[in-house]
C-alpha positions as CSV (number, residue, x, y, z in Angstrom):
1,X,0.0,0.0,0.0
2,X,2.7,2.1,0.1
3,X,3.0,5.2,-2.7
4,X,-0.7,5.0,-2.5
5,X,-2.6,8.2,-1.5
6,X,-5.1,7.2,0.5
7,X,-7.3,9.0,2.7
8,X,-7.2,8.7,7.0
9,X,-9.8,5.7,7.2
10,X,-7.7,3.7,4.4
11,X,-10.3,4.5,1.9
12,X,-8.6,5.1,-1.4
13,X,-9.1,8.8,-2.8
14,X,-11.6,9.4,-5.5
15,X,-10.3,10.9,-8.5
16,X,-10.9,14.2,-8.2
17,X,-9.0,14.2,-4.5
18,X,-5.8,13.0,-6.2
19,X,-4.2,16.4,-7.6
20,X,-4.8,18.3,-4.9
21,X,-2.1,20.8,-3.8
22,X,-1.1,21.4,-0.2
23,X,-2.7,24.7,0.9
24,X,-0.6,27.9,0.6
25,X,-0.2,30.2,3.8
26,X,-1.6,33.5,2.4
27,X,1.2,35.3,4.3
28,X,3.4,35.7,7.0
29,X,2.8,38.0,10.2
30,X,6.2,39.5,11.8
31,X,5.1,40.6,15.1
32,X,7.2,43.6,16.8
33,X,7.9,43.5,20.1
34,X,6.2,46.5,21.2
35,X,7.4,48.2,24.5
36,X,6.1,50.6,26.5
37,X,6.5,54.3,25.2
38,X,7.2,52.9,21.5
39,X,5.5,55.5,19.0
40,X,2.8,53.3,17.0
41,X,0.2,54.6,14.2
42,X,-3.0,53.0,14.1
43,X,-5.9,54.0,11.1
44,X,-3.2,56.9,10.4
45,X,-3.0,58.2,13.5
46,X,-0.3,58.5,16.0
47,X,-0.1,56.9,19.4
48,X,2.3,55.3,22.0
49,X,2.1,51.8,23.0
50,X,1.1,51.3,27.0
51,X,0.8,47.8,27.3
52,X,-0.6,44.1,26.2
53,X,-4.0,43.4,27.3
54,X,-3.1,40.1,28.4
55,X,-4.9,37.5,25.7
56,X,-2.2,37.6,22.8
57,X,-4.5,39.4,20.6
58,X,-5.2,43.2,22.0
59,X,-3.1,45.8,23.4
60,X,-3.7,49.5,24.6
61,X,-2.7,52.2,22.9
62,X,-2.9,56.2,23.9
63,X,-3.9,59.0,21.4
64,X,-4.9,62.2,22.5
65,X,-5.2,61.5,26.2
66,X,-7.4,58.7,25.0
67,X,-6.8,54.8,25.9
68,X,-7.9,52.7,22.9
69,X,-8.1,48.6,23.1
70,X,-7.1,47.6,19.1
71,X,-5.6,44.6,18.1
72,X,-1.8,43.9,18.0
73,X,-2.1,43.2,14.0
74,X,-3.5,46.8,13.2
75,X,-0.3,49.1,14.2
76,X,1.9,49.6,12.6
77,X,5.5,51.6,13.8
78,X,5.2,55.3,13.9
């Protein structure tokens, strides 16, 4: 059986399973080590970085005097 594409169960693969291509990443994410007091922008504004929210997805950012929750993919370094 080896050489044989076959699917988890053992069940061979119908035709129209056999030239499928492994799926593409659409693209890599470098995430920045922000630290407090880092300039940010964030929808083309400008802001420092005060800190990570805690659940790997959101920090807090100040603009204005104003603390915004936004997520960690959205800034960008200002």
């Amino acid at each position: 059986m080896s050489g044989r594409n076959r699917l988890p169960s053992g069940e061979p693969r119908r035709a129209s399973q056999k030239r499928t291509r492994p799926a593409v990443p659409k693209s890599l994410q470098i995430e920045i080590p922000w630290q407090p007091g880092d300039r940010v922008r964030w929808r083309d504004r400008a802001g420092v970085f005060r800190r990570d929210a805690g659940d790997g997805e959101h920090v807090e950012i100040t603009i204005a005097e104003r603390v915004y929750r936004v997520r960690r993919t959205e800034l960008r370094q200002g």
